[in-house]
C-alpha positions as CSV (number, residue, x, y, z in Angstrom):
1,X,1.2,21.5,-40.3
2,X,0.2,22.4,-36.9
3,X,2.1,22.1,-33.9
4,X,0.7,20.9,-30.5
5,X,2.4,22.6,-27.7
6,X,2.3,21.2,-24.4
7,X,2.2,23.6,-21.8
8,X,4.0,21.9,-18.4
9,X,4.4,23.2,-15.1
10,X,7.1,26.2,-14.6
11,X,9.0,24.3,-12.4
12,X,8.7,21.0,-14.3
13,X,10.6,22.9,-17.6
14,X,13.0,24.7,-15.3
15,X,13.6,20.8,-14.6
16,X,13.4,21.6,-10.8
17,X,11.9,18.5,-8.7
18,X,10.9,19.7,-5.5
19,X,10.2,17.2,-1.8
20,X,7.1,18.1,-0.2
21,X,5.8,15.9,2.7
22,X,1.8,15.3,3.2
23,X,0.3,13.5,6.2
24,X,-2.9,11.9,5.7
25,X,-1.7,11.3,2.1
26,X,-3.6,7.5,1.8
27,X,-7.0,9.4,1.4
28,X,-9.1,12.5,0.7
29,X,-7.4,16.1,0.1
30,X,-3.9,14.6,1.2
31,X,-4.0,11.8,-1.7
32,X,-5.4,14.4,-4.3
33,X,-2.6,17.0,-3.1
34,X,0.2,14.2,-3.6
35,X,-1.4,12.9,-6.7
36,X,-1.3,16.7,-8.0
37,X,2.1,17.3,-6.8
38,X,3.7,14.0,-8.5
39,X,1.7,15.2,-11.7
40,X,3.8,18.3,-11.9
41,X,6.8,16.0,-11.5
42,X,7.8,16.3,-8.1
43,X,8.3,14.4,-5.1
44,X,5.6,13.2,-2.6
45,X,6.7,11.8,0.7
46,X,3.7,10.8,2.1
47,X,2.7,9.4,5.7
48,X,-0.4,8.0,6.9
49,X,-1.4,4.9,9.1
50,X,-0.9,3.0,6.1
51,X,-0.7,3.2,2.5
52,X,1.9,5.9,1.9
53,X,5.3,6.0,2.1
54,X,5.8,6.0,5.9
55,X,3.7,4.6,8.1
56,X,3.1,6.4,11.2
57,X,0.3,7.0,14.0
58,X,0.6,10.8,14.4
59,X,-1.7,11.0,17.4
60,X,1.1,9.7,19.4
61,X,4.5,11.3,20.4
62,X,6.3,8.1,19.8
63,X,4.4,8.3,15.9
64,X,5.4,11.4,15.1
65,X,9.5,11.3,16.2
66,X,8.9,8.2,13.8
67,X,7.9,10.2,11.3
68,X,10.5,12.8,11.2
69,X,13.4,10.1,11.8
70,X,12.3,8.7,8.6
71,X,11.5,11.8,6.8
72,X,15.3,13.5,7.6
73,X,16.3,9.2,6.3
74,X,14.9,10.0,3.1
75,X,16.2,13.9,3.0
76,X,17.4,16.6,4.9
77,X,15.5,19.3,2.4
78,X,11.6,19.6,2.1
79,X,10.2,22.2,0.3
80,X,6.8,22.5,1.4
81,X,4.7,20.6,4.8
82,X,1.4,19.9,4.0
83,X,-0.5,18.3,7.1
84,X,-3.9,16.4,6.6
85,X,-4.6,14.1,8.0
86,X,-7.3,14.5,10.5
87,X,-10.1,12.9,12.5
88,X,-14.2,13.3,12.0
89,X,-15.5,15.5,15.0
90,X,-18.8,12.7,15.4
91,X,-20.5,12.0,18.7
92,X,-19.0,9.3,20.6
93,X,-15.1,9.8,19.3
94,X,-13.0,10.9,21.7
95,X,-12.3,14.8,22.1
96,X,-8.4,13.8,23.3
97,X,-7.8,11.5,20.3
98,X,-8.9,13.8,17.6
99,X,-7.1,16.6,19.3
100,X,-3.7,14.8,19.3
101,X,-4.1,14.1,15.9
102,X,-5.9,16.9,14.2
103,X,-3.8,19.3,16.0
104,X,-0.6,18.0,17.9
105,X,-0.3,15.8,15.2
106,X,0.2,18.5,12.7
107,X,2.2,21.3,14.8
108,X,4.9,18.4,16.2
109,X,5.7,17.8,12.1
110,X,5.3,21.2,11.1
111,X,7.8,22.3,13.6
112,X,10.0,19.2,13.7
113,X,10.4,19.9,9.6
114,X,11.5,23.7,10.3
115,X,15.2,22.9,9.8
116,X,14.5,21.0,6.6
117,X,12.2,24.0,5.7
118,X,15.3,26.1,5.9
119,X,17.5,24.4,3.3
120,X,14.6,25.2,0.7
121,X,14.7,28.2,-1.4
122,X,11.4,28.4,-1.3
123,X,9.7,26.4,1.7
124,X,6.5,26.7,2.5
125,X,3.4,25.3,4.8
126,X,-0.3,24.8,4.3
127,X,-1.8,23.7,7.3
128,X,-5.4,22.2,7.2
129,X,-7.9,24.2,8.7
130,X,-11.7,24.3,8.1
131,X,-14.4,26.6,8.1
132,X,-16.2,25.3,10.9
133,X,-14.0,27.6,13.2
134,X,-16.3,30.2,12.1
135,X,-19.6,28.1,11.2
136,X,-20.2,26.1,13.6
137,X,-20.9,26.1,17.4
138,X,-18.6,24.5,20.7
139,X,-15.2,26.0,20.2
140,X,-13.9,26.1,23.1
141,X,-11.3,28.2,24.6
142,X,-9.8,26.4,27.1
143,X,-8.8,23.6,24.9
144,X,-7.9,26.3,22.5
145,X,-5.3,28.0,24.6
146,X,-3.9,24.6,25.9
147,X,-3.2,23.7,22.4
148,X,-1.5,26.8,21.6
149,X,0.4,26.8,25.2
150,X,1.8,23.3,24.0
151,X,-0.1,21.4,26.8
152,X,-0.7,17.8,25.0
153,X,-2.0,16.3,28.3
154,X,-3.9,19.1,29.4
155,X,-5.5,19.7,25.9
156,X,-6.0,16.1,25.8
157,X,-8.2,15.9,29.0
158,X,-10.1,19.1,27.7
159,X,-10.9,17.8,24.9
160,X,-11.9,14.6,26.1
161,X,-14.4,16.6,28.1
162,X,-15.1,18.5,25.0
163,X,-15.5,15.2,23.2
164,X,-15.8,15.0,19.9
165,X,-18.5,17.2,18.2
166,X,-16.6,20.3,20.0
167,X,-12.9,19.4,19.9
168,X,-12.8,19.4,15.9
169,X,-13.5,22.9,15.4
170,X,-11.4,24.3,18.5
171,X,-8.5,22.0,17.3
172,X,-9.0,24.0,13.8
173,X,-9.6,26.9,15.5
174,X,-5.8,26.5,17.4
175,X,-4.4,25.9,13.9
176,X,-5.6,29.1,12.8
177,X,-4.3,30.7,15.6
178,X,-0.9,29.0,15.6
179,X,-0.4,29.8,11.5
180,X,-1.7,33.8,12.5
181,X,0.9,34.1,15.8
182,X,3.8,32.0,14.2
183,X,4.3,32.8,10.4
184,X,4.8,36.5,10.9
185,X,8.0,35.3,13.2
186,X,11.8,35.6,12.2
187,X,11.7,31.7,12.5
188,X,9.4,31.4,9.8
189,X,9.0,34.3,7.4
190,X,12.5,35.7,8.7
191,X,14.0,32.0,7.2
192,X,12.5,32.5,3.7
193,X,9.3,29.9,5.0
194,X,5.7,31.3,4.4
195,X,3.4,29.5,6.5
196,X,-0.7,29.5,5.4
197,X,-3.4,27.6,5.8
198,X,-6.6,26.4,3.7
199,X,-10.0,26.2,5.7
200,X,-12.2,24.0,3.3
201,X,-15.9,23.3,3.7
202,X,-18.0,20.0,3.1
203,X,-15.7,18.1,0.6
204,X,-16.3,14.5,-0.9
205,X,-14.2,12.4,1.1
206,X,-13.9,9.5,3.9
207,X,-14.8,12.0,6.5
208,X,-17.7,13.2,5.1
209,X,-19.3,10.1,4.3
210,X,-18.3,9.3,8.2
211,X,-20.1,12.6,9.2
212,X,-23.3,11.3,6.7
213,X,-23.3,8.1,8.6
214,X,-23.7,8.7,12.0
215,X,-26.9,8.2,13.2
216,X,-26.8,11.4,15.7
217,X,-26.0,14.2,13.2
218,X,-25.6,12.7,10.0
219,X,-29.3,13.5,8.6
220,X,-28.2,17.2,9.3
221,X,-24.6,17.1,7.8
222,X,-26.5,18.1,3.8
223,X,-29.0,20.7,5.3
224,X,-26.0,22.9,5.6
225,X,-25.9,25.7,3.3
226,X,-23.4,25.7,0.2
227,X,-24.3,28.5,-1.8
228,X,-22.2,26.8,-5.1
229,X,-25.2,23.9,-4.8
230,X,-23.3,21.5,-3.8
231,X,-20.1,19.8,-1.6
232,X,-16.1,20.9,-2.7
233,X,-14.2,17.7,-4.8
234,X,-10.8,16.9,-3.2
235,X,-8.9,18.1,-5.7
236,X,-10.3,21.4,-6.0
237,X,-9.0,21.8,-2.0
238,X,-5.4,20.5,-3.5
239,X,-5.2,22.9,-6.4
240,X,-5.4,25.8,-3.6
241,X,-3.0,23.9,-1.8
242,X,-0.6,23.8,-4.6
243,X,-0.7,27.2,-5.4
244,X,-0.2,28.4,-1.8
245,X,3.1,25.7,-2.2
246,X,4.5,27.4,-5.4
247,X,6.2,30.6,-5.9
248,X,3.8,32.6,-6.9
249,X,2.8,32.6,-3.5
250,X,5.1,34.0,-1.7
251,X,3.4,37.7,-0.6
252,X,0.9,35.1,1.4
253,X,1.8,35.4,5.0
254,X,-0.4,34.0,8.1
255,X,-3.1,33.9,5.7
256,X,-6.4,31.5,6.3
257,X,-8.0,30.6,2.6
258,X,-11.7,29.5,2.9
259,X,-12.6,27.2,-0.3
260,X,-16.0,26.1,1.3
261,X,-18.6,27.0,-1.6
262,X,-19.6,30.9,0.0
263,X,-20.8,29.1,3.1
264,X,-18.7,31.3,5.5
265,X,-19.6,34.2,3.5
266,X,-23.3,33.6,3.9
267,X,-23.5,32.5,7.3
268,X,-21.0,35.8,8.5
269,X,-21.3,38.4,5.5
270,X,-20.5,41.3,8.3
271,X,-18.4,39.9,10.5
272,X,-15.1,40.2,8.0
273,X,-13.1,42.5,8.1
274,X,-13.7,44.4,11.4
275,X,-11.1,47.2,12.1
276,X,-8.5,47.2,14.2
């Protein structure tokens, strides 16, 4: 008689149950990291506008202290930060709004979780990038720099002048930054806490189909090139995710992981790696 054996996650049969916290976890990559995370028997606290576990507007100071009051409620360990959730860079939205979301709004709870970081053996961040910091056009490096100086009013008035269409990729291009400049510090690597990032292409979620909607620069959103053939599935962002969580990543320091199909490999075959 055979013997089905049922292979489970490592830390699952070490019976370890880890606390990870995911913003934007109602929708998109965020919901298909938590879903992946709880499927390996772990716990998700997740926090979105609504549908999660906390409910919280992270584009506003007042949202986010509401967040991290109730996250350190619930525990004073987290094992991993994973912050999603983001606005659409579309014509019309405003430039200040996505950046206090897409940017602020991550940073505030990356660095307000530090402490709880700490208490992990193994803590860990995967901030959400995207690979239109090297794809597409309008960064800009005044709102850049104010993000990265910690200027929420300033970078919100840039980007408002920004709008939009250019203040998504400069707020992902600051996240980039911050991840580069920040995870090689004794605060972060020194305290046991490797800090990465994932910079997905044109994935299958709300977002997109927001993008493919807008009557401006929807009919263009599918003309750009995906060498794979075709746009990433949620889940195949959150399995990166998860690995760069778990501790067989733990040489991965500052690192930026593009899972966009080869389409920042086309578009800039040359430009990576230049010397020193």
């Amino acid at each position: 008689m055979s013997v089905h054996r049922c292979e489970l996650p490592q830390d699952f049969v070490r019976g370890i149950v880890l606390i990870y916290v995911i913003t934007g976890a109602a929708s998109g990559i965020g919901a298909a990291t938590a879903a992946r995370l709880r499927g390996s028997g772990h716990d998700v606290i997740g926090v979105d506008l609504a549908g999660a576990e906390i409910d919280a507007d992270l584009s506003t100071s007042v949202g986010r202290a509401q967040a991290l009051e109730q996250i350190t409620a619930r525990t004073e360990v987290v094992d991993g930060v994973v912050p999603c959730a983001g606005l659409a860079g579309v014509p019309g939205r405003s430039g200040g709004l996505l950046t206090a979301l897409n940017y602020f709004g991550a940073i505030e709870l990356i660095t307000g979780l530090r402490g709880h970081l700490r208490r992990s053996t193994q803590g860990a961040v995967v901030a959400s990038a995207s690979n239109s910091v090297s794809t597409s056009p309008g960064v800009s490096d005044s709102l850049v720099e104010a993000c990265l100086a910690g200027d929420e009013s300033a970078a919100i008035e840039i980007g408002d002048e920004v709008g939009g269409l250019g203040a998504y990729p400069s707020t992902k291009t600051a996240i980039c930054r911050w991840v580069r400049r920040n995870a090689v510090l004794p605060e972060w690597t020194g305290a046991g806490i490797t800090v990465n990032a994932v910079a997905p292409g044109a994935t299958e979620t709300a977002m997109v189909a927001e993008i493919r909607e807008d009557p401006v620069i929807g009919q263009f959103f599918d003309q750009f090139p995906i060498p794979v053939g075709r746009p990433g599935d949620p889940d195949e962002i959150a399995a990166v995710i998860a690995f760069l969580l778990g501790p067989d990543a733990r040489f991965f320091c500052g690192s930026i992981i593009y899972v966009d199909g080869g389409t920042d490999a086309l578009l800039r075959a040359d430009d990576w790696p230049t010397p020193l």
